[in-house]
Gaussian input, Z-matrix of N, CA and C with variables (Angstrom, degrees):
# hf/3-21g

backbone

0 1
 N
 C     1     B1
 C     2     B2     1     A1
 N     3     B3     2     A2     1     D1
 C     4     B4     3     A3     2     D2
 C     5     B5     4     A4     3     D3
 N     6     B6     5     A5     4     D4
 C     7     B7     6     A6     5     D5
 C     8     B8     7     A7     6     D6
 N     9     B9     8     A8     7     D7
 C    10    B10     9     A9     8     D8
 C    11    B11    10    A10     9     D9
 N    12    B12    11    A11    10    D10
 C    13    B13    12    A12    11    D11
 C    14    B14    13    A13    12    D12
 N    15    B15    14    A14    13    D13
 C    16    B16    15    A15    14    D14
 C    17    B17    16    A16    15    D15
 N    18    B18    17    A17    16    D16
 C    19    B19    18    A18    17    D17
 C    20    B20    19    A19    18    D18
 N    21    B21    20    A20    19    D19
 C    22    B22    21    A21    20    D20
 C    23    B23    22    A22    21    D21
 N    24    B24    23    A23    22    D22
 C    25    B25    24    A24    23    D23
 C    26    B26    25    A25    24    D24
 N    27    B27    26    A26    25    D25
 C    28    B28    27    A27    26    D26
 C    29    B29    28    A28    27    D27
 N    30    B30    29    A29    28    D28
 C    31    B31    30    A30    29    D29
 C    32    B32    31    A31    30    D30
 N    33    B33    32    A32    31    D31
 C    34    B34    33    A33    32    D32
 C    35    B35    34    A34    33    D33
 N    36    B36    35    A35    34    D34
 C    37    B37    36    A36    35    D35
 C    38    B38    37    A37    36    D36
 N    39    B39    38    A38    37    D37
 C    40    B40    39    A39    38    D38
 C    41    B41    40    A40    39    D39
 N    42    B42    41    A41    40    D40
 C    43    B43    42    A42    41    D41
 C    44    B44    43    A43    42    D42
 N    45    B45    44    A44    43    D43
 C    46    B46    45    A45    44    D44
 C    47    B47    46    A46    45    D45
 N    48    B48    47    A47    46    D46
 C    49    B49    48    A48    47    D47
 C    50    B50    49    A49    48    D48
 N    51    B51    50    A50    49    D49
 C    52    B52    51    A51    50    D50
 C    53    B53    52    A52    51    D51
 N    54    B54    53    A53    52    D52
 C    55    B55    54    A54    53    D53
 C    56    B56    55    A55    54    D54
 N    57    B57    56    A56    55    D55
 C    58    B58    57    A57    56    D56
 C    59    B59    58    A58    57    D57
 N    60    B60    59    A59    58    D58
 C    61    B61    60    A60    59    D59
 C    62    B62    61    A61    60    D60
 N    63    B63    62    A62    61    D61
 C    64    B64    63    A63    62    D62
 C    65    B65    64    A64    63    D63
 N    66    B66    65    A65    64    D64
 C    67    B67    66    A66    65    D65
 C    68    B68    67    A67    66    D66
 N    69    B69    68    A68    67    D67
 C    70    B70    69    A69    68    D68
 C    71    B71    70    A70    69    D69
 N    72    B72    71    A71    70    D70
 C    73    B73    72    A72    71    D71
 C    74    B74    73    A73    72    D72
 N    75    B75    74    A74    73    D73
 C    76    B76    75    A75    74    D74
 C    77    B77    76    A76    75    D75
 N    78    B78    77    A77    76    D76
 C    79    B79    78    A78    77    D77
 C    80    B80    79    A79    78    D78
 N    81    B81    80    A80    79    D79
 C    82    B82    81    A81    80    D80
 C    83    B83    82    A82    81    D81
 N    84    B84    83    A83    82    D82
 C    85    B85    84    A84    83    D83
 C    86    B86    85    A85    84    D84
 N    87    B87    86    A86    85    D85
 C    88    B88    87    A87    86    D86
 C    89    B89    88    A88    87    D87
 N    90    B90    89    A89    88    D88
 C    91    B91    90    A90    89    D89
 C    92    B92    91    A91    90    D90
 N    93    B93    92    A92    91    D91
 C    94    B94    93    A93    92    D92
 C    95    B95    94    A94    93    D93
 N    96    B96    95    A95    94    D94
 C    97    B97    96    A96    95    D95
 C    98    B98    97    A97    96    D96
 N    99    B99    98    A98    97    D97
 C   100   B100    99    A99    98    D98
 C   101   B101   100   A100    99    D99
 N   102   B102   101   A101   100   D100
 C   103   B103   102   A102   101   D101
 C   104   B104   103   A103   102   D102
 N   105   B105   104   A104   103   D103
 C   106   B106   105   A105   104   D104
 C   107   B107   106   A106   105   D105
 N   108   B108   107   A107   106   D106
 C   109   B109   108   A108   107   D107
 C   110   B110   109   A109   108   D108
 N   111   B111   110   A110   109   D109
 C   112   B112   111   A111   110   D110
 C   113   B113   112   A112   111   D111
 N   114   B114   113   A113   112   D112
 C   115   B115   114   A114   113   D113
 C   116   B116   115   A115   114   D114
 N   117   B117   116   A116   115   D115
 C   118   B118   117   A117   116   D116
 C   119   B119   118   A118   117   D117
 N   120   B120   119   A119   118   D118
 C   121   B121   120   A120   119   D119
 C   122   B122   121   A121   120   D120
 N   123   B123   122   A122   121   D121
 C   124   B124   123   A123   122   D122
 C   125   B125   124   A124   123   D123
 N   126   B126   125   A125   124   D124
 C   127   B127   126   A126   125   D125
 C   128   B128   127   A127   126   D126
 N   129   B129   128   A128   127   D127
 C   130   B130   129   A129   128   D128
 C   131   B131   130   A130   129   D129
 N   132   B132   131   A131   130   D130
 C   133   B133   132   A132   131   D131
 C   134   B134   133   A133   132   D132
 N   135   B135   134   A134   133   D133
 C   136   B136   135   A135   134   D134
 C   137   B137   136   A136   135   D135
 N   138   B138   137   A137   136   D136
 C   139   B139   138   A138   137   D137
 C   140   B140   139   A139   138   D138
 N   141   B141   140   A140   139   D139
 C   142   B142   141   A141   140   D140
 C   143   B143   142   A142   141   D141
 N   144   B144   143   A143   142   D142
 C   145   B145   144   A144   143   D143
 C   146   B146   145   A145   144   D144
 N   147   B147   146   A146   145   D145
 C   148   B148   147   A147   146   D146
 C   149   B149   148   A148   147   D147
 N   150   B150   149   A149   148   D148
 C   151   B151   150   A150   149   D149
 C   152   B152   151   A151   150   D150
 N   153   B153   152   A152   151   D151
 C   154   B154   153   A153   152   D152
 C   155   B155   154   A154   153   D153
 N   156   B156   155   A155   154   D154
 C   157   B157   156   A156   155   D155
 C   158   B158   157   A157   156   D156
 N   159   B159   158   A158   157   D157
 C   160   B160   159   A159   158   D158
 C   161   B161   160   A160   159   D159
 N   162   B162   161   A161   160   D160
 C   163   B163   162   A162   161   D161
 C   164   B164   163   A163   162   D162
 N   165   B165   164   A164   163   D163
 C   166   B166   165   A165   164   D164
 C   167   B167   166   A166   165   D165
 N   168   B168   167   A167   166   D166
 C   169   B169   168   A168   167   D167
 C   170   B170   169   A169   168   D168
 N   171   B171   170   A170   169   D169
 C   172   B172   171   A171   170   D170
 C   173   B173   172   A172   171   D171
 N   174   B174   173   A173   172   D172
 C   175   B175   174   A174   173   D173
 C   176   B176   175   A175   174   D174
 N   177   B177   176   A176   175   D175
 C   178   B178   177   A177   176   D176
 C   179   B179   178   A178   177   D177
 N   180   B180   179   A179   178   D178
 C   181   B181   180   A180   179   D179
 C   182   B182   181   A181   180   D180
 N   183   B183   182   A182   181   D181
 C   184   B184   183   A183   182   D182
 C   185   B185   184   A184   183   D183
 N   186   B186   185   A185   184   D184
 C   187   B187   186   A186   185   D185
 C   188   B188   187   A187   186   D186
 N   189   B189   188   A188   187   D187
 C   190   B190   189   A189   188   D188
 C   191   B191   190   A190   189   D189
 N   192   B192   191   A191   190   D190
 C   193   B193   192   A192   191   D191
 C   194   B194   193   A193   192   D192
 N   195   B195   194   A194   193   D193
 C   196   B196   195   A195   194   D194
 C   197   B197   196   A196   195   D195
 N   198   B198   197   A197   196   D196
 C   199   B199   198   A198   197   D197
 C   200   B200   199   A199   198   D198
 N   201   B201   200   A200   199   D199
 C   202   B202   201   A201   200   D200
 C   203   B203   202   A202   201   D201
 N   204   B204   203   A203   202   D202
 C   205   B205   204   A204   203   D203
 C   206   B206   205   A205   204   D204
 N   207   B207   206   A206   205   D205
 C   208   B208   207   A207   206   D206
 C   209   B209   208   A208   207   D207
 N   210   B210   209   A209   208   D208
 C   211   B211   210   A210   209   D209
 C   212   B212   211   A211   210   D210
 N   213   B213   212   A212   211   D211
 C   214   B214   213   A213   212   D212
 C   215   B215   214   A214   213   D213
 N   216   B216   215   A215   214   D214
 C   217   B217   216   A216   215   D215
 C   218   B218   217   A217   216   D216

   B1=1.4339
   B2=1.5227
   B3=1.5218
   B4=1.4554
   B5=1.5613
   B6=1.5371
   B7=1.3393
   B8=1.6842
   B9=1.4818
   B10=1.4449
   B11=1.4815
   B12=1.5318
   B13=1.6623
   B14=2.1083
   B15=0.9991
   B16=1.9968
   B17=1.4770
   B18=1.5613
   B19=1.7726
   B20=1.2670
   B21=1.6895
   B22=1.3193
   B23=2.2271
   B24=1.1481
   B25=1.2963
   B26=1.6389
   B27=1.4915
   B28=0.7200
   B29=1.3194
   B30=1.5928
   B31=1.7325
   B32=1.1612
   B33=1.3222
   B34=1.7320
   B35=1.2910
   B36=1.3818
   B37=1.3281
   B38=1.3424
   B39=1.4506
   B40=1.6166
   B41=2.0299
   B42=1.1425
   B43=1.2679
   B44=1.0711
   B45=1.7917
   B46=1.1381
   B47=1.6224
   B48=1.6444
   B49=1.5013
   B50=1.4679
   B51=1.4188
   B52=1.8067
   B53=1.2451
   B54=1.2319
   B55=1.4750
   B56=1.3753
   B57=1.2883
   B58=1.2657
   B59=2.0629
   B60=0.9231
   B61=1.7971
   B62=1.7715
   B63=0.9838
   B64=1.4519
   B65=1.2446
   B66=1.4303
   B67=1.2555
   B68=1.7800
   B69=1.4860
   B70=1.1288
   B71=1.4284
   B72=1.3768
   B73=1.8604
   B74=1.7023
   B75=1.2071
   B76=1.4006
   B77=1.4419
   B78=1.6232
   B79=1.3849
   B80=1.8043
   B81=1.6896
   B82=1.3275
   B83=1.8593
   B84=1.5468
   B85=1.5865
   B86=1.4119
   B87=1.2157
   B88=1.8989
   B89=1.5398
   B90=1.2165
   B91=1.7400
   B92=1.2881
   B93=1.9205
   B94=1.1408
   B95=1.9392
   B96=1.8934
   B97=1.5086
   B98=1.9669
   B99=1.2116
   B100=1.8731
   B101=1.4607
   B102=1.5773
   B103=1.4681
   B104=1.7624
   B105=1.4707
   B106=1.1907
   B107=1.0415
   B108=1.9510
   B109=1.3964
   B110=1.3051
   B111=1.4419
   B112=1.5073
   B113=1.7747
   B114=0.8684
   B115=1.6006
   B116=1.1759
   B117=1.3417
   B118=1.5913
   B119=1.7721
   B120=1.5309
   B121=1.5076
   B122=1.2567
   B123=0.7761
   B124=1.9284
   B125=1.4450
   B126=1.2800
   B127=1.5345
   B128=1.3635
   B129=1.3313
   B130=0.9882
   B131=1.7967
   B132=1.5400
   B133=1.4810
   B134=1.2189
   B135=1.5323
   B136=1.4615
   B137=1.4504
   B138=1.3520
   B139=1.1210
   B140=1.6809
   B141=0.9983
   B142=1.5638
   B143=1.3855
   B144=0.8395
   B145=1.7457
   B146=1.2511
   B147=2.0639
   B148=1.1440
   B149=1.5193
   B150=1.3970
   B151=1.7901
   B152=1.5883
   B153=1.4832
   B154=1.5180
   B155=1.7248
   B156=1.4348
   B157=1.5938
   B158=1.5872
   B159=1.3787
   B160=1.1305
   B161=1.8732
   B162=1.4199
   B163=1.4293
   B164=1.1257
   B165=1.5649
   B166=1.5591
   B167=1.5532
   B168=1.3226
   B169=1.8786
   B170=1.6958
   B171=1.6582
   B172=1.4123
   B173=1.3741
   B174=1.3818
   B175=1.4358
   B176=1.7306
   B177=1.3119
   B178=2.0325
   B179=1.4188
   B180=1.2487
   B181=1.7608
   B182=1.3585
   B183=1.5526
   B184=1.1472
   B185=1.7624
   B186=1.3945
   B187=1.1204
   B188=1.7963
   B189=1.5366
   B190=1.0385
   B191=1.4614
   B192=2.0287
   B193=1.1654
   B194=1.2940
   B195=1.0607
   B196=1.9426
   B197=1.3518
   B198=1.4673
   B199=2.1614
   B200=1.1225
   B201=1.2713
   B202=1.7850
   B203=2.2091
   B204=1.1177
   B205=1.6894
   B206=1.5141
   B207=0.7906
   B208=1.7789
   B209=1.5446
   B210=2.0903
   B211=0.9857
   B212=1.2715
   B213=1.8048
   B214=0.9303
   B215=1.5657
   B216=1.7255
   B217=1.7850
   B218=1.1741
   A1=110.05
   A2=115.53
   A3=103.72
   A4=78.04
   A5=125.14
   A6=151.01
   A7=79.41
   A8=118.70
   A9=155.68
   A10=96.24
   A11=95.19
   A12=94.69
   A13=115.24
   A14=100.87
   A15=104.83
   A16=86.08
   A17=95.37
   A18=113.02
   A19=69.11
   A20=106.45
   A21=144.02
   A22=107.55
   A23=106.62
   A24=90.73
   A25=111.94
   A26=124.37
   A27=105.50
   A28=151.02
   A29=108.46
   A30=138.69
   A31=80.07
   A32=163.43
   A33=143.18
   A34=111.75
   A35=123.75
   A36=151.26
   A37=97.75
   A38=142.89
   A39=146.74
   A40=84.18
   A41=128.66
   A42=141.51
   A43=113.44
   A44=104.52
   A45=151.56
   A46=117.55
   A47=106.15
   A48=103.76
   A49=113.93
   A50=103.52
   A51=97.93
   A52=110.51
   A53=142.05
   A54=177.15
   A55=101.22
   A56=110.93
   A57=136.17
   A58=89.80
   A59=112.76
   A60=120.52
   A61=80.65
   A62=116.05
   A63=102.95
   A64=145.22
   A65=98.78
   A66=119.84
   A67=125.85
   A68=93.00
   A69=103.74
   A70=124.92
   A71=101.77
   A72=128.01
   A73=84.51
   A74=123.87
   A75=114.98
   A76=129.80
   A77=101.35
   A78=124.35
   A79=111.92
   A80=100.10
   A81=91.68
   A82=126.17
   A83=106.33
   A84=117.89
   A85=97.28
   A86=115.18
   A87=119.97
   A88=105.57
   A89=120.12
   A90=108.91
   A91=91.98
   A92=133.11
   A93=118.08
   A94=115.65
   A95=99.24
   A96=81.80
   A97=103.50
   A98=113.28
   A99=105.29
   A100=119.80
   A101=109.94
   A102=89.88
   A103=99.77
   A104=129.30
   A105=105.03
   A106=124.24
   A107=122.39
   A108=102.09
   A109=106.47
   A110=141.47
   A111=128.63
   A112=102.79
   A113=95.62
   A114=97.75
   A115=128.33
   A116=130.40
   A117=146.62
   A118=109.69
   A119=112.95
   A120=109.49
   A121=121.53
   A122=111.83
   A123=148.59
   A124=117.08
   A125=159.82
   A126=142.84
   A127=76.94
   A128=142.60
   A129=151.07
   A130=111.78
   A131=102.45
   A132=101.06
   A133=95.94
   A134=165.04
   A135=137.61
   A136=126.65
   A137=116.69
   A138=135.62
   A139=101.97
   A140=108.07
   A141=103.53
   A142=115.98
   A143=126.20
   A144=136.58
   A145=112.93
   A146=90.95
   A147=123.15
   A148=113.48
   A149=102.02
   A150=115.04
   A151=109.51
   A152=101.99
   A153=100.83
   A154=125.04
   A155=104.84
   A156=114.01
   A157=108.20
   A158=101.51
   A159=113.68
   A160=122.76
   A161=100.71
   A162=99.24
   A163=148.99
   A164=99.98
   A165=116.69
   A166=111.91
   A167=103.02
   A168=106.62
   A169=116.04
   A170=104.32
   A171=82.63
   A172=97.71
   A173=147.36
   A174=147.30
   A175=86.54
   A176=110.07
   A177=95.32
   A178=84.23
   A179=149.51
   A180=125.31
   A181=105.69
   A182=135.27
   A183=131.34
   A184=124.55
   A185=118.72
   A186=156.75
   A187=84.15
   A188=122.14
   A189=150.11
   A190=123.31
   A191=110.53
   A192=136.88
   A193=118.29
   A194=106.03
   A195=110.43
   A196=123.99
   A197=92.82
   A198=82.36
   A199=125.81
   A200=112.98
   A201=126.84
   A202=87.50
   A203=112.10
   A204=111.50
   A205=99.57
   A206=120.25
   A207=133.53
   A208=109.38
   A209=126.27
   A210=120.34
   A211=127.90
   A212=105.23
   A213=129.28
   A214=131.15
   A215=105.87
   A216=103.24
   A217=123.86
   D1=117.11
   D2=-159.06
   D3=-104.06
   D4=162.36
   D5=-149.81
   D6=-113.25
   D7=135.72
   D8=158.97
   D9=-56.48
   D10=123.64
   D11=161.95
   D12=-81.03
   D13=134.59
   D14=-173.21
   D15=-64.85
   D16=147.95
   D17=178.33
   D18=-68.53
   D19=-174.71
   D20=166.16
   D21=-89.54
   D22=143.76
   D23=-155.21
   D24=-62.59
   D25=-35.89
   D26=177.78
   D27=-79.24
   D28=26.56
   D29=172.68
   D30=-92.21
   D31=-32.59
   D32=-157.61
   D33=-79.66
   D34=122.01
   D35=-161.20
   D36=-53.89
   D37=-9.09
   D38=-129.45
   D39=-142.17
   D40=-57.53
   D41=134.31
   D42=13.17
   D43=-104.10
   D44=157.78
   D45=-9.60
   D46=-64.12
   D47=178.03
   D48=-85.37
   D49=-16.36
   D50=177.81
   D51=-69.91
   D52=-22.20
   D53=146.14
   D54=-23.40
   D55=-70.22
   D56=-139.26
   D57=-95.04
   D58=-33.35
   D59=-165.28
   D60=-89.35
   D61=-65.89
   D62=-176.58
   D63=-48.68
   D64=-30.12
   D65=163.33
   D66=-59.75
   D67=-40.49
   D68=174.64
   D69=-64.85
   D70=-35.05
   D71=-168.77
   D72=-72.26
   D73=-40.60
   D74=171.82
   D75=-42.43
   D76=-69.36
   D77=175.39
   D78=-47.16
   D79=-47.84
   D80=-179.01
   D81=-69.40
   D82=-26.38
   D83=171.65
   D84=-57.41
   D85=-71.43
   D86=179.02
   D87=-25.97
   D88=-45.54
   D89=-154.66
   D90=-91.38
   D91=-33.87
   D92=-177.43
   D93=-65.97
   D94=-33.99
   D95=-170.36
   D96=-73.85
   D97=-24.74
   D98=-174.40
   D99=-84.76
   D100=-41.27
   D101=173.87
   D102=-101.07
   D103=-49.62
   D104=-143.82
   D105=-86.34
   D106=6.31
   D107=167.71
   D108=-86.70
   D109=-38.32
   D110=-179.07
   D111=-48.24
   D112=-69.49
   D113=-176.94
   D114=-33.80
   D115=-37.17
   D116=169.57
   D117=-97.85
   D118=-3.93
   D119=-165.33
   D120=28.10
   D121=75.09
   D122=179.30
   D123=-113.79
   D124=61.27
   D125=-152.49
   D126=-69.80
   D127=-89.96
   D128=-135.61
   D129=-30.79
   D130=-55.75
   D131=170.45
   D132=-61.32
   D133=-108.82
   D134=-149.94
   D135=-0.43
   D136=-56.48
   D137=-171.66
   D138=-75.05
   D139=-58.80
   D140=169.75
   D141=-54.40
   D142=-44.40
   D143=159.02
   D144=-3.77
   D145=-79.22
   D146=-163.77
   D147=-53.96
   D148=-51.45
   D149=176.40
   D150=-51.81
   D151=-67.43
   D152=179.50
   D153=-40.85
   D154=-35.20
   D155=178.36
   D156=-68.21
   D157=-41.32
   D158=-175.20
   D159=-58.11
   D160=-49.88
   D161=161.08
   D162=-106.35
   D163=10.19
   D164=155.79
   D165=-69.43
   D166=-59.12
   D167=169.27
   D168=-40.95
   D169=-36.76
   D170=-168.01
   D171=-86.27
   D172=-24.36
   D173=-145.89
   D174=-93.60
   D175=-36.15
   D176=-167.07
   D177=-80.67
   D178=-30.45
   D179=-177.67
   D180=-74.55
   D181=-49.68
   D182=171.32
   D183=-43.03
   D184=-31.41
   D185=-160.70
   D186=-79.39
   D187=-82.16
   D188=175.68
   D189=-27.30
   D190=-48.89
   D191=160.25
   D192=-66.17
   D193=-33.15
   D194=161.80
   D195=-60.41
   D196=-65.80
   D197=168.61
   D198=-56.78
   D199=-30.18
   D200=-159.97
   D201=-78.86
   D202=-44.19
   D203=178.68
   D204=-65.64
   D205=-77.42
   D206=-170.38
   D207=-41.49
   D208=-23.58
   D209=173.30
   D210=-72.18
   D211=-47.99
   D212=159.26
   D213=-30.07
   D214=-38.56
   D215=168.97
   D216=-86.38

């Protein structure tokens, strides 16, 4: 029984969607701070925007720096 070589982490489906949700949490902060607070005149959604972009961006690079460390060993 020869032993499976481990994907590399960031092929792991667990990876992948944390990746993938964050990314999104990105896209969606972006559209609230540019179009939808002018558009609805809301500052507040801006500001929420901003946050949401803000820590989706940082969690999918942190996210990113994890597989990229964990491949490496």
């Amino acid at each position: 029984m020869a032993e499976e070589t481990p994907k590399p982490p960031a092929r792991e489906p667990i990876y992948r969607t944390i990746r993938l949700v964050m990314l999104l949490d990105l896209v969606l902060g972006l559209f609230l701070l540019v179009v939808a607070g002018p558009l609805l005149g809301l500052p507040t959604l801006q500001v929420a925007g901003f946050f949401l972009a803000l820590i989706g961006g940082g969690l999918y690079w942190f996210f990113g720096r994890l597989a990229a460390r964990a491949a490496r060993r």
